[in-house]
C-alpha positions as CSV (number, residue, x, y, z in Angstrom):
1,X,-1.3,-24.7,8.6
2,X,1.7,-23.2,6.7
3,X,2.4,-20.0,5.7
4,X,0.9,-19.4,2.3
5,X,-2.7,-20.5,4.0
6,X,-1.9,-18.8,7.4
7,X,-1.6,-15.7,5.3
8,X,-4.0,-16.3,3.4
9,X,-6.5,-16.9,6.6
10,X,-5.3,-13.4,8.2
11,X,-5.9,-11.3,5.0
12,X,-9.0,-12.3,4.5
13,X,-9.7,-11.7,8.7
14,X,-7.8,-8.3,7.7
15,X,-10.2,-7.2,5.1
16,X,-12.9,-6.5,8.0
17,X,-11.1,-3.3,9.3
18,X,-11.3,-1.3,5.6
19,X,-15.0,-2.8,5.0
20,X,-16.0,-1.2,9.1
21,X,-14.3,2.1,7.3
22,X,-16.2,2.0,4.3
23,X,-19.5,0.9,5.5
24,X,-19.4,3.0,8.8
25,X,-18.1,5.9,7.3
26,X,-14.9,6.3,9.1
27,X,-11.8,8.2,8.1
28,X,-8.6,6.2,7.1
29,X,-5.5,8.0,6.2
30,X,-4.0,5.6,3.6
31,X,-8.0,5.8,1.8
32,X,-7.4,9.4,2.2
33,X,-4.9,9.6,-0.2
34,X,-7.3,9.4,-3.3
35,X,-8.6,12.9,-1.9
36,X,-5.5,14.2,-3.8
37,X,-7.9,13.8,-6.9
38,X,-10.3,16.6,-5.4
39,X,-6.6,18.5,-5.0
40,X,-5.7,18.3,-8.6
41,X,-9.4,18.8,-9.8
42,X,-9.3,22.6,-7.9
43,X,-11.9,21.5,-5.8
44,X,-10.4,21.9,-2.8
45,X,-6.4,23.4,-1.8
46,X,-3.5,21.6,-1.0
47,X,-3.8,23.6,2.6
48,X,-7.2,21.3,3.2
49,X,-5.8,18.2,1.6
50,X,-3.0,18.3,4.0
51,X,-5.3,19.4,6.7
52,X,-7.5,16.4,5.9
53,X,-4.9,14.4,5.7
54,X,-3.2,15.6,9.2
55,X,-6.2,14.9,11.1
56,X,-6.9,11.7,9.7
57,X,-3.5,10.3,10.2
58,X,-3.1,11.5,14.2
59,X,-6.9,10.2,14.9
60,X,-6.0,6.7,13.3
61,X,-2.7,6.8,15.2
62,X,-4.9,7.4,19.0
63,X,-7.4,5.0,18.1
64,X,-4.8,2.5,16.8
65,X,-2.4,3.1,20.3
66,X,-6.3,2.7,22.1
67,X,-6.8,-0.8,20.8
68,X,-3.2,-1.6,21.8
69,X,-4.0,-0.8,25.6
70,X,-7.2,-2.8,25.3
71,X,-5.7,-5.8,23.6
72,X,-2.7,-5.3,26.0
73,X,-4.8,-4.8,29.5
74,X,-7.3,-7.5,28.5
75,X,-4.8,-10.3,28.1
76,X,-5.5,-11.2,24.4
77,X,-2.3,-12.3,24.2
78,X,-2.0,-14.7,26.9
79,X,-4.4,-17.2,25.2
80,X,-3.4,-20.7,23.9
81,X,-0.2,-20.7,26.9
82,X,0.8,-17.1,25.2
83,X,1.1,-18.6,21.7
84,X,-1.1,-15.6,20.2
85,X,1.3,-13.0,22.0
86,X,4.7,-14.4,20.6
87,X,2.5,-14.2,16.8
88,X,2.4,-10.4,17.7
89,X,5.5,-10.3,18.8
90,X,7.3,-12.3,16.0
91,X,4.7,-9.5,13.6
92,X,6.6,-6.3,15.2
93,X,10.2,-7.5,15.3
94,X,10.0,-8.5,11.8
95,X,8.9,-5.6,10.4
96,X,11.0,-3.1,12.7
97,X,14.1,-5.2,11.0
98,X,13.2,-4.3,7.7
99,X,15.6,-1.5,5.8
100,X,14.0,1.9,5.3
101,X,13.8,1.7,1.8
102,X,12.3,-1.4,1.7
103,X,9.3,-0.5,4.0
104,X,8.9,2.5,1.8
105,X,8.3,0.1,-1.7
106,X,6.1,-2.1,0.0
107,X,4.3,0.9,1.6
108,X,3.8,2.1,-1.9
109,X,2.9,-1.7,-3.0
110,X,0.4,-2.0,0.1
111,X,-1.8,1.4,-0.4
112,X,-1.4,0.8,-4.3
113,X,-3.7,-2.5,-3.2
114,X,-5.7,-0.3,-0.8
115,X,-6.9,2.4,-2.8
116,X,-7.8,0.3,-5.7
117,X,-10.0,-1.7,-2.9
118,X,-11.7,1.3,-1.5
119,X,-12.2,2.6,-5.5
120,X,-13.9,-0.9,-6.4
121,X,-16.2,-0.4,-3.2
122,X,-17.3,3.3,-3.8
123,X,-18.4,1.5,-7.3
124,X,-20.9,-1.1,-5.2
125,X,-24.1,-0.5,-4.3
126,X,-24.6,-2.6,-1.4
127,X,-22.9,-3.4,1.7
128,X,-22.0,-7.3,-0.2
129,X,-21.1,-5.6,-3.6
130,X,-18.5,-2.8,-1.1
131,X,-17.5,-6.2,1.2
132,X,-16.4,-8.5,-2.3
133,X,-14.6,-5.0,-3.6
134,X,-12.4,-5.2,-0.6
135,X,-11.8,-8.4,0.4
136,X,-9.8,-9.8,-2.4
137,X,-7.4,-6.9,-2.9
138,X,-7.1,-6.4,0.9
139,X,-6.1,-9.9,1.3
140,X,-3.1,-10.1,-1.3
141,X,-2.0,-7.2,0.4
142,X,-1.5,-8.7,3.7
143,X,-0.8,-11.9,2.4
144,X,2.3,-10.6,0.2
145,X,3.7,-9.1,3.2
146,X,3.3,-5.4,2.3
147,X,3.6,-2.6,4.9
148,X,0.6,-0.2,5.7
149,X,1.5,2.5,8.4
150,X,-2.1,2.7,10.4
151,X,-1.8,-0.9,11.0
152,X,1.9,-1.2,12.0
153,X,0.9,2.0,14.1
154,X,-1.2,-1.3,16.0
155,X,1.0,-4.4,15.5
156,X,4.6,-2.9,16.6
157,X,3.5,-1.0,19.9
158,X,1.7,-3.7,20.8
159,X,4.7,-6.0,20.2
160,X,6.8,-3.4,22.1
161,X,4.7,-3.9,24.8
162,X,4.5,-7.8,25.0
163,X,8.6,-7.8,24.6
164,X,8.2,-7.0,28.3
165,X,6.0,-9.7,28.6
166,X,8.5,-13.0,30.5
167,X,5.7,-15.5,29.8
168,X,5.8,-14.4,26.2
169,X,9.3,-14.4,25.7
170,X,9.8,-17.8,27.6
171,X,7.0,-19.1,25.3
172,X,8.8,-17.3,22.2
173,X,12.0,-18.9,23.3
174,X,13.7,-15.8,22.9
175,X,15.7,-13.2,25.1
176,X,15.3,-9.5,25.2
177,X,18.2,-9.0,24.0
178,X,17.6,-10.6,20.8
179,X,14.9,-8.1,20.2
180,X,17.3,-4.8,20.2
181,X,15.4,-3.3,17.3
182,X,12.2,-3.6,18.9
183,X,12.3,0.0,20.3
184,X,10.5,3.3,19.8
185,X,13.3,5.0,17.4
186,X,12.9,1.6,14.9
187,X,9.1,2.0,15.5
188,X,9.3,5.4,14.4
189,X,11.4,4.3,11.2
190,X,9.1,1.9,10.0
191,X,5.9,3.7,10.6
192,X,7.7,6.7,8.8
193,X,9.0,5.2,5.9
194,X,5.4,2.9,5.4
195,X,3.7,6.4,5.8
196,X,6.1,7.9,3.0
197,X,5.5,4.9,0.9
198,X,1.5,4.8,1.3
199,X,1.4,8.3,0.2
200,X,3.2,7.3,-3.3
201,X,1.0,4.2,-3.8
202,X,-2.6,5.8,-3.1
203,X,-1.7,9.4,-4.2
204,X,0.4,8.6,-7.3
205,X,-0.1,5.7,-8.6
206,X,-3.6,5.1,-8.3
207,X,-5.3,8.3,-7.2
208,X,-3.4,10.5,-9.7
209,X,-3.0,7.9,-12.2
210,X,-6.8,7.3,-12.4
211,X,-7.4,11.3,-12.6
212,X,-5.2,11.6,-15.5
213,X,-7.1,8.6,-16.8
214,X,-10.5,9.6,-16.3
215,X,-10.8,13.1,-15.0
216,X,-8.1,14.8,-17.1
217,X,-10.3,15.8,-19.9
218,X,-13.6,16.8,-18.0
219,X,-11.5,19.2,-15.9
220,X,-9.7,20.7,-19.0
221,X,-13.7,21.2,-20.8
222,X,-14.7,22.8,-17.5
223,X,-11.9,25.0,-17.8
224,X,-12.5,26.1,-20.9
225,X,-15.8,26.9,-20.6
């Protein structure tokens, strides 16, 4: 189909995971980051933001390594002769061959788009208003290529496990070799510097920014009083 409407196709697929998180009530680290507001506000301390945070981020990281074993054992990526497997696999090796720095700007340009999708939603009053908050910011997200760190915690293990995979190397045309940065110390570097990044983009630029913006002067009256 092309790239521009192949992207375009799998952000708007993407937007599904954030609008299950929003309307189920789940916990999402990179969401998680406009709880710095709270922080700033003196509602709560920085030990239970980074508590909040901490336990957010290692339960997104098991479930996200569970649905790679269940994608993995159940053969997802042998469909259409293995063509879906050398998608993931082309997914993780790009993005494991990315610089640190910049995975860590287009962190901060991913959760940037995140956190203004999840603010938009909290302002809906029905499951349609939340869904049409997320869906368009979530899909320029994806589709520009940006890096968020729960999902890469997803594509690049499971891409690490399929580069094990003969049929979908064969069908990838490549050789293992040509994959030498698809390994757990590169895995580690991108989820790192995407997880550095997503904290700037939700905490700073939208959750602090928005604080100063709208909360700045209600917190300073309270104060006073």
């Amino acid at each position: 189909m092309g790239v521009g409407p192949t992207k375009l196709l799998v952000g708007l697929s993407f937007s599904l995971g954030l609008i299950l998180v929003i309307v189920g009530g789940a916990q999402l680290f990179t969401g998680n980051n406009l709880v710095v507001m709270s922080w700033v506000s003196r509602h709560i301390t920085l030990k239970h933001l980074l508590r909040n945070w901490g336990i957010v981020y290692v339960g997104n990281l098991i479930g996200a390594l569970g649905v790679v074993l269940l994608i993995y054992f159940s053969e997802w990526w042998a469909q259409d002769n293995h063509s879906l497997g050398v998608a993931a696999l082309g997914i993780a090796d790009n993005k494991v061959n990315l610089s640190f720095e910049v995975v860590f700007v287009r962190g901060i340009l991913a959760n940037i788009l995140v956190c203004l999708a999840v603010w938009m939603a909290t302002a809906g009053r029905t499951i349609v208003d939340k869904a049409i908050g997320i869906v368009f910011p979530i899909t320029a997200f994806v589709a520009m290529g940006f890096e968020h760190s729960i999902a890469n915690m997803y594509f690049i293990p499971l891409g690490l496990l399929l580069s094990g995979e003969a049929d979908v190397l064969q069908a990838a045309g490549v050789e293992a070799w040509q994959l030498s940065n698809l390994t757990l110390p590169w895995t580690v570097n991108n989820i790192f510097a995407a997880t550095l990044g997503n904290i700037v983009g939700g905490s700073v630029f939208v959750g602090l920014t928005y604080w100063f913006i709208y909360l700045r002067e209600e917190h300073r009256a309270k104060g006073a009083k």
